[in-house]
N, C-alpha and C positions, 0 to 999 in steps of 0.2 A: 597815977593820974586818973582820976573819974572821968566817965565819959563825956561831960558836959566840959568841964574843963579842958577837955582832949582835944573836942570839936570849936572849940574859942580857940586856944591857941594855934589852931590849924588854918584858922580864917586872920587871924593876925599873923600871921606868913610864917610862925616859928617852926624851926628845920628839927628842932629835936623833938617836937608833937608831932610833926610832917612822917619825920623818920620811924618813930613806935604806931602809926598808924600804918606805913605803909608794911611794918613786921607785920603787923593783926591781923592785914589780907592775906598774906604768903602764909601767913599759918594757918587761915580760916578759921581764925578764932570767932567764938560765937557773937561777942558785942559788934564786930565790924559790920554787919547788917546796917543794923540802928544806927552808928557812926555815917555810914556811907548815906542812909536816907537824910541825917540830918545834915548834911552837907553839898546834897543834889541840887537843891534850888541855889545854891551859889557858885555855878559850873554853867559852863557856855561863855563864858569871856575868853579864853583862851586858846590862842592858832596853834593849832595839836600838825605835827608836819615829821612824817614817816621817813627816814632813810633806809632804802634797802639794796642789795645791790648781793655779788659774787664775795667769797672769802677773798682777799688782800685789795681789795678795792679801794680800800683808804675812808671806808667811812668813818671809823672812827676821828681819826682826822679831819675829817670834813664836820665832824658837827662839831669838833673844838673849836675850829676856826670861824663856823658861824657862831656860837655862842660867844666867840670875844668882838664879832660885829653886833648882835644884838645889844652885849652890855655895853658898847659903844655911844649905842642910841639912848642909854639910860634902861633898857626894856628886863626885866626879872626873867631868866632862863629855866627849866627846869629839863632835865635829859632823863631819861629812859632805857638805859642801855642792856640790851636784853643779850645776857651770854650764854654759851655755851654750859651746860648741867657736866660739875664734876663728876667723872662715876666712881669716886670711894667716898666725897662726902653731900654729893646732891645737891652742891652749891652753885653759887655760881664763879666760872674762874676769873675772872672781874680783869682779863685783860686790858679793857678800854677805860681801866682807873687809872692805869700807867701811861695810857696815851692821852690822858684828861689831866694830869697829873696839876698840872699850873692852873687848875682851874678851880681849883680845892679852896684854896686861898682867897677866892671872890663869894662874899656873902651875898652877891643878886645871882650867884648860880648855884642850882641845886643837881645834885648827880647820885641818881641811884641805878647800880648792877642790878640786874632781876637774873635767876636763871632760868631756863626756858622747862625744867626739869619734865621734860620726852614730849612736852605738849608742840605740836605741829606747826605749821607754817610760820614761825622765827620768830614768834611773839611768848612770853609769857602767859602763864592764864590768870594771873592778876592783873595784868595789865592793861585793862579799862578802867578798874577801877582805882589803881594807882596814876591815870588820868585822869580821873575825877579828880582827886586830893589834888594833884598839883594845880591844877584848874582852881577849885577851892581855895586853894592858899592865895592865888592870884597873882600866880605867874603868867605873863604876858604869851612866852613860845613855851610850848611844848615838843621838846625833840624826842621821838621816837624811834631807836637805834636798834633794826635789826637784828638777829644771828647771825644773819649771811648763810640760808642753808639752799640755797640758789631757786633753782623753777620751784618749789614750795612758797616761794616764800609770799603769798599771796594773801593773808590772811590780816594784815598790816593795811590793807585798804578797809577795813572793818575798823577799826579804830581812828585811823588820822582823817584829817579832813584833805590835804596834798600829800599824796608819797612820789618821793623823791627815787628815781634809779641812779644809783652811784656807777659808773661804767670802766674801765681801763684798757688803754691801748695794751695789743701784745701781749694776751693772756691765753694762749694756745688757739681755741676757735678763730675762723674770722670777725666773730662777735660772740663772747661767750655770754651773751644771755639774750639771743634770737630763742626764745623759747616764749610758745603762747601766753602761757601764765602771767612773768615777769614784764614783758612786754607791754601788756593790756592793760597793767594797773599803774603803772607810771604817768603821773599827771606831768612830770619833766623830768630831763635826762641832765643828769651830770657825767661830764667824760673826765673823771680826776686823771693824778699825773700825767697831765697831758703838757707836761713838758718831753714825755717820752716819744720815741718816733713811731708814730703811726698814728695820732692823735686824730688827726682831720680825716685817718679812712675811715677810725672808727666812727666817727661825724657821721660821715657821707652813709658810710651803712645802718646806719640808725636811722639815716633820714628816708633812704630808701623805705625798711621796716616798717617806720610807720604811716607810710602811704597802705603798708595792707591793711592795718590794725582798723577797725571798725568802732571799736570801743571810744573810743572821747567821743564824739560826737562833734562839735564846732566848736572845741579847743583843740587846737594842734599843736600837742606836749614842746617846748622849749626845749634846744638843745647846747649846756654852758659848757663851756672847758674851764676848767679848775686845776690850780695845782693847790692843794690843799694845805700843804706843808710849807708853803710860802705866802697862804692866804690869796692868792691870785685866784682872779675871779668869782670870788665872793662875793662883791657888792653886785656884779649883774645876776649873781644868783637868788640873790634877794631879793631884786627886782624882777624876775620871772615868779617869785616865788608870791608878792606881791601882787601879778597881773594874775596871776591863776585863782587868788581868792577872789579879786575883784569880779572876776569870770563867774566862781561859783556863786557870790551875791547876788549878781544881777539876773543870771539866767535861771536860779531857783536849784541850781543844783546844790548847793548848801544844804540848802531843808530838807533835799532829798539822801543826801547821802546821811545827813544826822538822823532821819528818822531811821534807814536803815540799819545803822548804828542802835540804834534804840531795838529795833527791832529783833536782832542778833542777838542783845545781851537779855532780853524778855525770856526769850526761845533756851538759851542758855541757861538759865536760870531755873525757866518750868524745868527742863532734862535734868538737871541737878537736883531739886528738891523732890520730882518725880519718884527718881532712884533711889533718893533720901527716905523718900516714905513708903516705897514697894517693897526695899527688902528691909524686914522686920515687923511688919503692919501686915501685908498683903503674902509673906512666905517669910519664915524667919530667918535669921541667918547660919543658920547651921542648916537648915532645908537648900539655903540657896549652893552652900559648898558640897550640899551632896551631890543636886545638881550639877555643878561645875565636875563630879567627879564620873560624873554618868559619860558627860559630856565628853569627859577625856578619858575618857575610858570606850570611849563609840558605843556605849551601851543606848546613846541617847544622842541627839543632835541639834546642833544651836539655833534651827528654826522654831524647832517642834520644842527645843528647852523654851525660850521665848515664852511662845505658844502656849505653854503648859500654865507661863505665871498669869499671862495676859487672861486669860481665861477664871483664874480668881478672883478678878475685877468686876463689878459690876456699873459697868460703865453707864 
């Protein structure tokens, strides 16, 4: 399929143009550039909305069951699910197909595994721009799932516009994710199976928690109990999930977290194309591995290597 044809069927919502575009990015195949610019002016319609939380939290669970309230409403879904990198084939091990599994079989949802292949804070590194596509295609929510790789997992407020903390009673700590990080970038807290016992302490110590937190500013993050697996309290979660956008509309912090969003993937991008055109232009690539070899060999040192290419620039 030509790239013009690529880019039509992508804005007429078809999953199998959706799906070979979103190969292109994980491969960094060289047309996705031109694809992704021609399809940027038709992105910003859709509530992009992060879950993160500890490993057995039950997110995945939790964003099945919001996506069968969504398609309730009529609204087109599209999920993110960002797993775990096999280490014998660099994939990803798509555990949350099998907890998604009934969900296959609905054409207003769309479900793609990414794997996170060793890139940091529980996101994918395609994964803005496989938010753009689904964005483009003109899908309503955009669910953003996680790795679960705990206090990292910070990196997920760069991308969505609400993230979600998934929480669970009874998980060894008094609260295993009283940790700054985690903590700070929750715009609301979900306390899933909380049909288990301990539900309301772990409530109560959350709500303690974020009397310290400084970070929101004059939203003070919601706190739902969910049992996920029974769909119970979903629709108030909804409705939190609703007052927090209304919040970021009117108060300006929308514009502000998109530009920074913007902002991120600019900076990203120069670093990328940067390195792209330093080594082989500015030191070639056999220069640069003898380097590496000086380096590792303590003949030489990763400041003063730096140092060394920086300097056959002329800035």
């Amino acid at each position: 399929m030509d790239l013009e044809s690529l880019t039509a069927n992508i804005l007429a919502g078809r999953y199998r143009a959706l799906g070979q575009a979103i190969t292109l990015v994980e491969r960094e195949s060289p047309e996705v550039e031109r694809l992704l610019a021609d399809l940027y002016p038709f992105t910003g319609r859709a509530r992009i909305i992060g879950i993160t939380g500890s490993p057995g939290a039950g997110k995945s669970t939790l964003v099945a069951a919001m996506a069968r309230h969504y398609r309730k409403e009529g609204k087109r879904v599209g999920i993110i699910a960002v797993d775990p990198t096999s280490p014998f084939t660099g994939g990803a091990i798509l555990g949350d197909r099998i907890r998604m599994a009934d969900l296959y079989t609905d054409r207003g949802v769309f479900i793609r595994s990414m794997a996170t292949r060793g890139f940091l804070g529980g996101l994918a590194k395609a994964t803005n721009d496989v938010v753009d596509l689904l964005d483009a295609a003109g899908f309503d929510q955009v669910l953003v799932e996680t790795v679960g790789v705990g206090q990292d997992e910070v990196e997920v407020m760069r991308t969505v516009q609400t993230n979600m903390v998934v929480l669970v009673p009874g998980m060894g700590d008094d609260i295993q994710a009283i940790k700054a990080g985690i903590m700070e970038i929750g715009d609301l807290f979900a306390v899933n199976k909380a049909d288990r016992p301990g539900a309301d302490k772990t409530v109560t110590e959350v709500t303690m928690m974020m009397s310290l937190v400084e970070e929101h500013g004059d939203w003070i993050p919601p706190i739902v109990k969910t049992v996920a697996s029974r769909s119970q309290g979903i629709e108030e979660l909804d409705e939190a999930l609703v007052r927090h956008y209304a919040y970021l509309t009117s108060s300006g912090e929308l514009v502000r977290r998109n530009r920074e969003r913007v902002r991120i993937r600019i900076e990203t991008q120069l670093k990328e194309k940067f390195m792209e055109r330093l080594i082989g232009r500015t030191i070639s690539r056999e220069d640069f591995e003898s380097l590496l070899d000086e380096v590792l060999h303590k003949r030489n040192n990763p400041h003063d290597a730096a140092e060394s290419v920086l300097e056959k620039i002329a800035f």
